[in-house]
N, C-alpha and C positions, 0 to 999 in steps of 0.2 A: 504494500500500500504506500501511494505515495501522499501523503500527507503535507508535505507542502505547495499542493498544489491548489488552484482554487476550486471548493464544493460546490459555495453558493457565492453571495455576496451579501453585502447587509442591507441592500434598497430592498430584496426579497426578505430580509428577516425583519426587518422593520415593517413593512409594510404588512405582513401577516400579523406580526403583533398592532398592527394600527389595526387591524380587522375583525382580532380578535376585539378589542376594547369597545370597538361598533355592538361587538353583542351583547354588550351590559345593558345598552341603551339604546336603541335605534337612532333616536336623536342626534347621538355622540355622531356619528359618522358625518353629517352635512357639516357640521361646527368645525370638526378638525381639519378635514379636508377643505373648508373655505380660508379657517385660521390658514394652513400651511401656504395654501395658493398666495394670497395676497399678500405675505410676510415675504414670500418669493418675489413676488413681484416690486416690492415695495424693496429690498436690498440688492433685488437685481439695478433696479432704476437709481441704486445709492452706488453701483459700481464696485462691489463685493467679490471677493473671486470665486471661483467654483468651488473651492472648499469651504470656504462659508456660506455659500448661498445652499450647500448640500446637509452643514450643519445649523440654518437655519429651516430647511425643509421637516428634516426627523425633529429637532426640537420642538416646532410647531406639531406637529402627528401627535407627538407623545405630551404634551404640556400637560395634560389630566391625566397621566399616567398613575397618579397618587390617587387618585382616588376609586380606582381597580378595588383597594384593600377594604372601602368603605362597608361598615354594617348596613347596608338600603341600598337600595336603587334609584339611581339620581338621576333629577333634571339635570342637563348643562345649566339651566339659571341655576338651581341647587350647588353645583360643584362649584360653580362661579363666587358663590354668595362665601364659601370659605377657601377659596383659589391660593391664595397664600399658603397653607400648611398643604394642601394640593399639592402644590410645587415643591413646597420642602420634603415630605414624603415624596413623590415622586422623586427628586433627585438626588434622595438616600437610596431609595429603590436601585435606580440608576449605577449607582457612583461602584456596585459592585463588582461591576464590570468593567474593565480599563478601555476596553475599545467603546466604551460610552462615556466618559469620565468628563469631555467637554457638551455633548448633549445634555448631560445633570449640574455643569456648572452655567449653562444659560438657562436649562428650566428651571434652577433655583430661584432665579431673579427676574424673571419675563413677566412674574405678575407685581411686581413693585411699580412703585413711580421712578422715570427718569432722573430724577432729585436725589431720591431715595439712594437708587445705586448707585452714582456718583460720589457720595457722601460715602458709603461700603467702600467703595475704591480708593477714595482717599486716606481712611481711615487704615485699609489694609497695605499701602506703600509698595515697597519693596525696586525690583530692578527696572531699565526701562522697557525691557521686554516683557514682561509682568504685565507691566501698567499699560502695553499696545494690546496686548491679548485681553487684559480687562475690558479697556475702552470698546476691543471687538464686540466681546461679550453684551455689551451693556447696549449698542447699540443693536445687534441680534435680536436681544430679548426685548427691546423696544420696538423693532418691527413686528413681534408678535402679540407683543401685548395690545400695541394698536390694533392688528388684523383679527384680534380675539375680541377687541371691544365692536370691533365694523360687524361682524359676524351676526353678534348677540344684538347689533340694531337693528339689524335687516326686518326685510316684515315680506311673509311669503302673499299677504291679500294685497299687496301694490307692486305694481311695475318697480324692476330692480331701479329703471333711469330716470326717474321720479322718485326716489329717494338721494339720490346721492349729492343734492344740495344740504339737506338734511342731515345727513352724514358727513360730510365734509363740513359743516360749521362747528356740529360736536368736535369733532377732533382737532378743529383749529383752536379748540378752548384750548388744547392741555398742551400747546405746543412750548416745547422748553419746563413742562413742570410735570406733567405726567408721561411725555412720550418725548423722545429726542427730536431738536429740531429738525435734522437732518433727515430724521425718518416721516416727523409728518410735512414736511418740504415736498418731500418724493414722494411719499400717498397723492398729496392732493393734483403732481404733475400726472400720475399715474390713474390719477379718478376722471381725467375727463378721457381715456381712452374706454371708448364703450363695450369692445368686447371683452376688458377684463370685468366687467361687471354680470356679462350675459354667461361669460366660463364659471364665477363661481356659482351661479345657480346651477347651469347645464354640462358642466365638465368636468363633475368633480373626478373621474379617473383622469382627466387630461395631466392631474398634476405630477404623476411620476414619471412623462416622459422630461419633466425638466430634473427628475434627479438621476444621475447617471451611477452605477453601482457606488458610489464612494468608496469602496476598498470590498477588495476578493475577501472570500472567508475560506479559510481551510476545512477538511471534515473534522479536527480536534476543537479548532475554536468554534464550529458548529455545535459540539456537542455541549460547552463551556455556554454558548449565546443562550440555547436552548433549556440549560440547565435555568439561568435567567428570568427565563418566557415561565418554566414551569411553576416557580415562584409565584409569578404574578397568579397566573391561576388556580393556587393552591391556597395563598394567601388570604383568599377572599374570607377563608373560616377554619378554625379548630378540627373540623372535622375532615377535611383533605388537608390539611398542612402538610401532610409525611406523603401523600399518597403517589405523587407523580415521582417523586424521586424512591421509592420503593420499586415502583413499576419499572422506571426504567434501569436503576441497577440487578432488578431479579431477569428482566427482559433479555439483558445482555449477558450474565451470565449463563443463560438458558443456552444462548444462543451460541457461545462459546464451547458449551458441551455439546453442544451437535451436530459440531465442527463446522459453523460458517465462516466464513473469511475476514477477519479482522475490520475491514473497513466496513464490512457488513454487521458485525457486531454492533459496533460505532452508531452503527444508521439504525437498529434496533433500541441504540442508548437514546439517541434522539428521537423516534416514536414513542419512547416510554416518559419522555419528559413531555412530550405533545399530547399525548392522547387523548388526554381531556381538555383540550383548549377549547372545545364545543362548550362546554359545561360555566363558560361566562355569559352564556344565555340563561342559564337553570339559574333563579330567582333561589337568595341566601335560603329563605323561609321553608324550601325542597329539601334543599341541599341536608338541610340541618332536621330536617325532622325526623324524630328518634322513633316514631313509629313505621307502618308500612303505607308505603303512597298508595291515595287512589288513585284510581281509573287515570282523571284528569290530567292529574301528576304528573305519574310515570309516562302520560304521553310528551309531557313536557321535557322529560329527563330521557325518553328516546330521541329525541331532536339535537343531542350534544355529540354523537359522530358522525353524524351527515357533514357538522358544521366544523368538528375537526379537518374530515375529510377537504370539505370545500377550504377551508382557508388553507391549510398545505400544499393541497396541489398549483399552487399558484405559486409556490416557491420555488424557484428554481433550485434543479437537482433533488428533489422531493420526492419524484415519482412513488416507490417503491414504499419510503417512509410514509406518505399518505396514505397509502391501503393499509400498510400495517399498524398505523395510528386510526385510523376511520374502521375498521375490521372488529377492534377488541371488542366488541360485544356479538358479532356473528356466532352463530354454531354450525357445525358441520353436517347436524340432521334441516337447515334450512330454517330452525325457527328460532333465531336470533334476531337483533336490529341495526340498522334501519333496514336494510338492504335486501335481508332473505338469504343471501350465499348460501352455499353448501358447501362439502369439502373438495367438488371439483373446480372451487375459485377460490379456496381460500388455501395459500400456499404456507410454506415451514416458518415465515417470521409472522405472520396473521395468526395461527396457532399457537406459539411461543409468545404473543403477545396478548391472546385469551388466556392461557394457561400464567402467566406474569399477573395479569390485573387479578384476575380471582384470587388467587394467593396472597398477592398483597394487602386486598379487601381485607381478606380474611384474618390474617396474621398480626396488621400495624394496629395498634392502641388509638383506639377513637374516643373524644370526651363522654362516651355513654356505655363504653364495655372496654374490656381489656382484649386484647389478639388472643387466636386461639394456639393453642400448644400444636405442636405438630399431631399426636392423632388426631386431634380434631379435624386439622386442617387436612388431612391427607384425606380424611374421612368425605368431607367436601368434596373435597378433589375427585373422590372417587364414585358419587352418588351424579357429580356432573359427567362423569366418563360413560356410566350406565344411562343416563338420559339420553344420550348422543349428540350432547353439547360442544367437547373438549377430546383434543389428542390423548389417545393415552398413552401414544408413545411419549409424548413429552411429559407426561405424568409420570409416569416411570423414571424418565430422565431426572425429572425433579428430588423423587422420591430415593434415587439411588445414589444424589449428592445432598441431603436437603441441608445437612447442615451449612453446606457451602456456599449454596442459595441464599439459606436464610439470612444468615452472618452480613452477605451481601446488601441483602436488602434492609437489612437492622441497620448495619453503620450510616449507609444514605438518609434512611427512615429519620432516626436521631438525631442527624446533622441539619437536615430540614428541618425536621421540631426544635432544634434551639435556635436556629436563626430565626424563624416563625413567632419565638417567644420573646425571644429579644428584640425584634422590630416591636411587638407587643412596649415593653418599656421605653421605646424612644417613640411612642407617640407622643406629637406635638397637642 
């Protein structure tokens, strides 16, 4: 395996995680992708160069990334109304990851006033290199913060060009005190060009032909990005905290013993940290509920691997990992979800990724029971092999390393549950 070559890129992991975030809210998705548009356009028109105008795009995507972790389901006016600790959650979120490390130091500050940061930059000093990349920064997160405020003016019952007097007088309020002048300078040259007004109603895909991959990603720092992504979506509760990083280290060890190919391993690590990226649609109140769903429910919580599916496959290099992420809940007698499969479409990493997620269910510690000891679990394991649910060759396979599995998925399990707990104590 050649591993330093490139997997994916991060315009496709970003953008899946910007799609994921869409399924919290349906709302969220017109909001970020106007934000990102016109923060583009508005630092393109300031003469920014392509690595900033690339790290002004993903900061705009993700500037509500922080509040992914939130107990409700939020309006964008809701997230808006506490945007600040938004932004600071999200760009602790962020900051764990180095290849994100300037993304979370402009969401930190994109919802401030331009005064505000100025005054942060001054107080902070240092080289004059420092202080160029500050001033970058400050004026980034002012292009966004304006194109978040244009966003939340808009009004969908009037013509977009029939507002934009309306809008461009608000924004000329805060010029020099809530938004840089330089950036509402360039807005308001930028606001009499009519079709940028008619794109962000009518184009909101139009906006990722202006970001160009920003940087290759290898399959290791894939697996490291996605570790990440998995967080956010586990995040959201107590109750899956451990569960995707369970999955995908039992996933890959499975798949080790069954001798796939290393980079294939890899790309099993990365389905088990995706898997459930559907499941930011499934409403906390499901999620969490310590009895058994009805009817209604569980049709809600069949809807969370369509949509793992659908947003992976639009990753580039994903192919393979999208079935195997989208699949875990198929069975091989055909009466699984969503899909139906049988086990003449569902191949060796789709099976090794049923057999991962059940196990891990069953096994990690949830706030309403403890894991179950290995007979228990095998015992599962084996009442789903007579259903004609699950492989039982992989069952065996399991069965005949478990403790090696287990151990596996323990250490992962545990290392997510304390970072899960410790974001717990730095809420703002």
């Amino acid at each position: 395996m050649q591993d330093n070559n490139s997997f994916t890129n991060i315009r496709s992991l970003l953008g899946a995680l910007a799609k994921a975030m869409n399924l919290i809210n349906p709302d969220m998705e017109h909001h970020h992708e106007q934000t990102a548009y016109l923060a583009y356009q508005v630092a393109r028109e300031c003469g920014l160069d392509e690595e900033a105008l690339h790290l002004t795009i993903y900061a705009a995507l993700l500037h509500d990334v922080g509040a992914v972790v939130s107990e409700k389901k939020q309006s964008v006016l809701e997230i808006e109304e506490d945007a600040a600790n938004v932004a600071i959650t999200g760009a602790r979120m962020l900051r764990d990851l180095k290849q994100f490390e300037e993304i979370a130091d402009v969401i930190e500050i994109c919802q401030n006033s331009y005064v505000k940061n100025q005054k942060l930059a001054e107080t902070k000093g240092g080289s004059k290199e420092n202080a160029a990349k500050a001033y970058l920064y400050i004026e980034i997160a002012s292009a966004i913060h304006l194109a978040d405020v244009v966003s939340l003016m808009l009004r969908e019952d009037e013509p977009v060009l029939n507002q934009v007097k309306r809008i461009c007088s608000a924004i000329e309020c805060g010029h020099g005190t809530e938004f840089s002048p330089t950036m509402v300078d360039a807005f308001l040259r930028v606001s009499k060009r009519e079709f940028i007004w008619l794109d962000v109603l009518n184009n909101p895909a139009f906006l990722m032909f202006f970001a160009g991959e920003m940087h290759p990603v290898t399959l290791q720092q894939t697996v490291e990005l996605t570790g990440f992504m998995s967080r956010i979506i586990d995040f959201r509760s107590p109750f899956t905290a451990m569960h995707s990083a369970g999955v995908a280290a039992s996933a890959k060890k499975l798949a080790e013993l069954a001798g796939m190919s290393e980079e294939e391993c890899l790309m099993m690590e990365i389905a088990g940290n995706l898997h459930d990226i559907g499941k930011l649609r499934v409403p906390r109140a499901i999620l969490e509920k310590p009895g058994k769903l009805d009817e209604e429910e569980f049709n809600v919580v069949k809807e969370h691997t369509y949509y793992t599916r659908l947003i992976l496959m639009d990753v580039e290099g994903f192919g393979k990992i999208a079935d195997w992420a989208g699949f875990h809940h198929e069975k091989l007698n055909g009466r699984g979800y969503p899909f139906h499969f049988d086990a003449s479409m569902l191949d060796l990493g789709s099976r090794i990724m049923a057999v991962a997620d059940i196990f891990s269910a069953i096994t990690e510690e949830r706030p309403y029971r403890k894991g179950m000891d290995k007979e228990n679990a095998l015992k599962v394991l084996h009442e789903n092999i007579e259903s004609g649910g699950i492989s039982g060759e992989i069952v065996e396979l399991l069965e005949a390393h478990y403790e090696e599995v287990d151990a596996a998925r323990d250490a992962r399990s545990r290392e997510a549950g304390k970072r899960y707990f410790a974001s717990l104590e730095q809420e703002v």
